[in-house]
N, C-alpha and C positions, 0 to 999 in steps of 0.2 A: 283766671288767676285768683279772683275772690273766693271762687267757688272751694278749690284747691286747699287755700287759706284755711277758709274755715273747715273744712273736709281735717285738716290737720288738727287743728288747735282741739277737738270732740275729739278725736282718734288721742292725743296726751291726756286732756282731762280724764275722759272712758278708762286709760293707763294706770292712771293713780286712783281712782276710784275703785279698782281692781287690786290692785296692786300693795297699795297699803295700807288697807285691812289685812292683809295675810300676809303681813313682814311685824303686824303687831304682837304679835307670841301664839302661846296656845291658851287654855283653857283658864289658868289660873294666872288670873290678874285682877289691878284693880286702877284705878282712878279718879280723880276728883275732878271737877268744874264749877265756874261761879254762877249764879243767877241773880235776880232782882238789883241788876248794876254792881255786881261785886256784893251786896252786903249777906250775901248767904256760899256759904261753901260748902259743894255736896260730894259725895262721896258714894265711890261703886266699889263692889268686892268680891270677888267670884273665885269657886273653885271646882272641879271635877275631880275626886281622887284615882280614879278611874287611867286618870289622864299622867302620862311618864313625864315629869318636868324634870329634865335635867338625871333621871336614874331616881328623881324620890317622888310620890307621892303626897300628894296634900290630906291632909285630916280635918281643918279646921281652918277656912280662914279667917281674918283678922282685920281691922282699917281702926285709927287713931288721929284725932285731930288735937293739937297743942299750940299755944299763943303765951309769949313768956308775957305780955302784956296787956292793957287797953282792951277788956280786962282780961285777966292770966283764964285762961286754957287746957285743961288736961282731960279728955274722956278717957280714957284709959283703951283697952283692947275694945271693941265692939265686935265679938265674935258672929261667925255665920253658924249654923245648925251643922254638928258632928256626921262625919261618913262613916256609914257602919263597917267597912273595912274599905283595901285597897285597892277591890275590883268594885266597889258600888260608883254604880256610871253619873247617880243623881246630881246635876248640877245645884248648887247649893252657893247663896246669893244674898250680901247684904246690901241697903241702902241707905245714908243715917247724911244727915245735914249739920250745919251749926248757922250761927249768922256770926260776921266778919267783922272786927274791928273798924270802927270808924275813925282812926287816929292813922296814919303814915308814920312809917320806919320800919326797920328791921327787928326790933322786939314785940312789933302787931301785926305780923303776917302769920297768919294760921297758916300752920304745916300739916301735911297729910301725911301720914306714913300706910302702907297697906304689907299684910305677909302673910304664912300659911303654917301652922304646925302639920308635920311631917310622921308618916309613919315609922 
């Protein structure tokens, strides 16, 4: 019965390790994560032009980090490197960090934004 047990419970985790990673999109995304206990917020940004999101094409992607406060925040676009047209397969990739407000509320939570200019 033990055996069974665990026999299952590796058979669900194996599932989702499997599973969703590839319900995560395609090619062109991006993400953020915190490190050193919250006081640093990083940022991923990826794009394939190469790659059909949705009927368009990525050109250029993009990731932005903004804090209206403690203290105020704005990097602006942080572009990744231009694809030379719509069939170049080159995946093309930023990585850009900030460190995090040390104050609590909702006017010192660094926002992440990520996007992609389009053919």
């Amino acid at each position: 019965m033990r055996k069974s047990l665990f026999l299952g419970a590796i058979a669900i985790v194996l599932l989702f390790a499997v599973t969703i990673p590839a319900l995560a999109g395609g090619m062109n995304y991006g993400h953020s994560w915190e490190t050193w206990g919250g006081a640093r917020v990083n940022g991923y940004v990826q794009i394939q032009a190469c790659y059909n999101d949705g009927g368009q094409h990525a050109k250029q992607g993009y990731q932005r980090f903004m804090r209206d406060a403690g203290p105020s925040l704005d990097t602006g676009r942080l572009y990744t490197s231009q694809a030379t047209s719509q069939w170049d397969c080159t995946v093309r990739s930023r990585q850009d960090w900030v460190w995090d407000s040390p104050l609590w509320g909702d006017k010192y939570v660094t926002r992440y934004y990520w996007g992609y200019l389009s053919w």
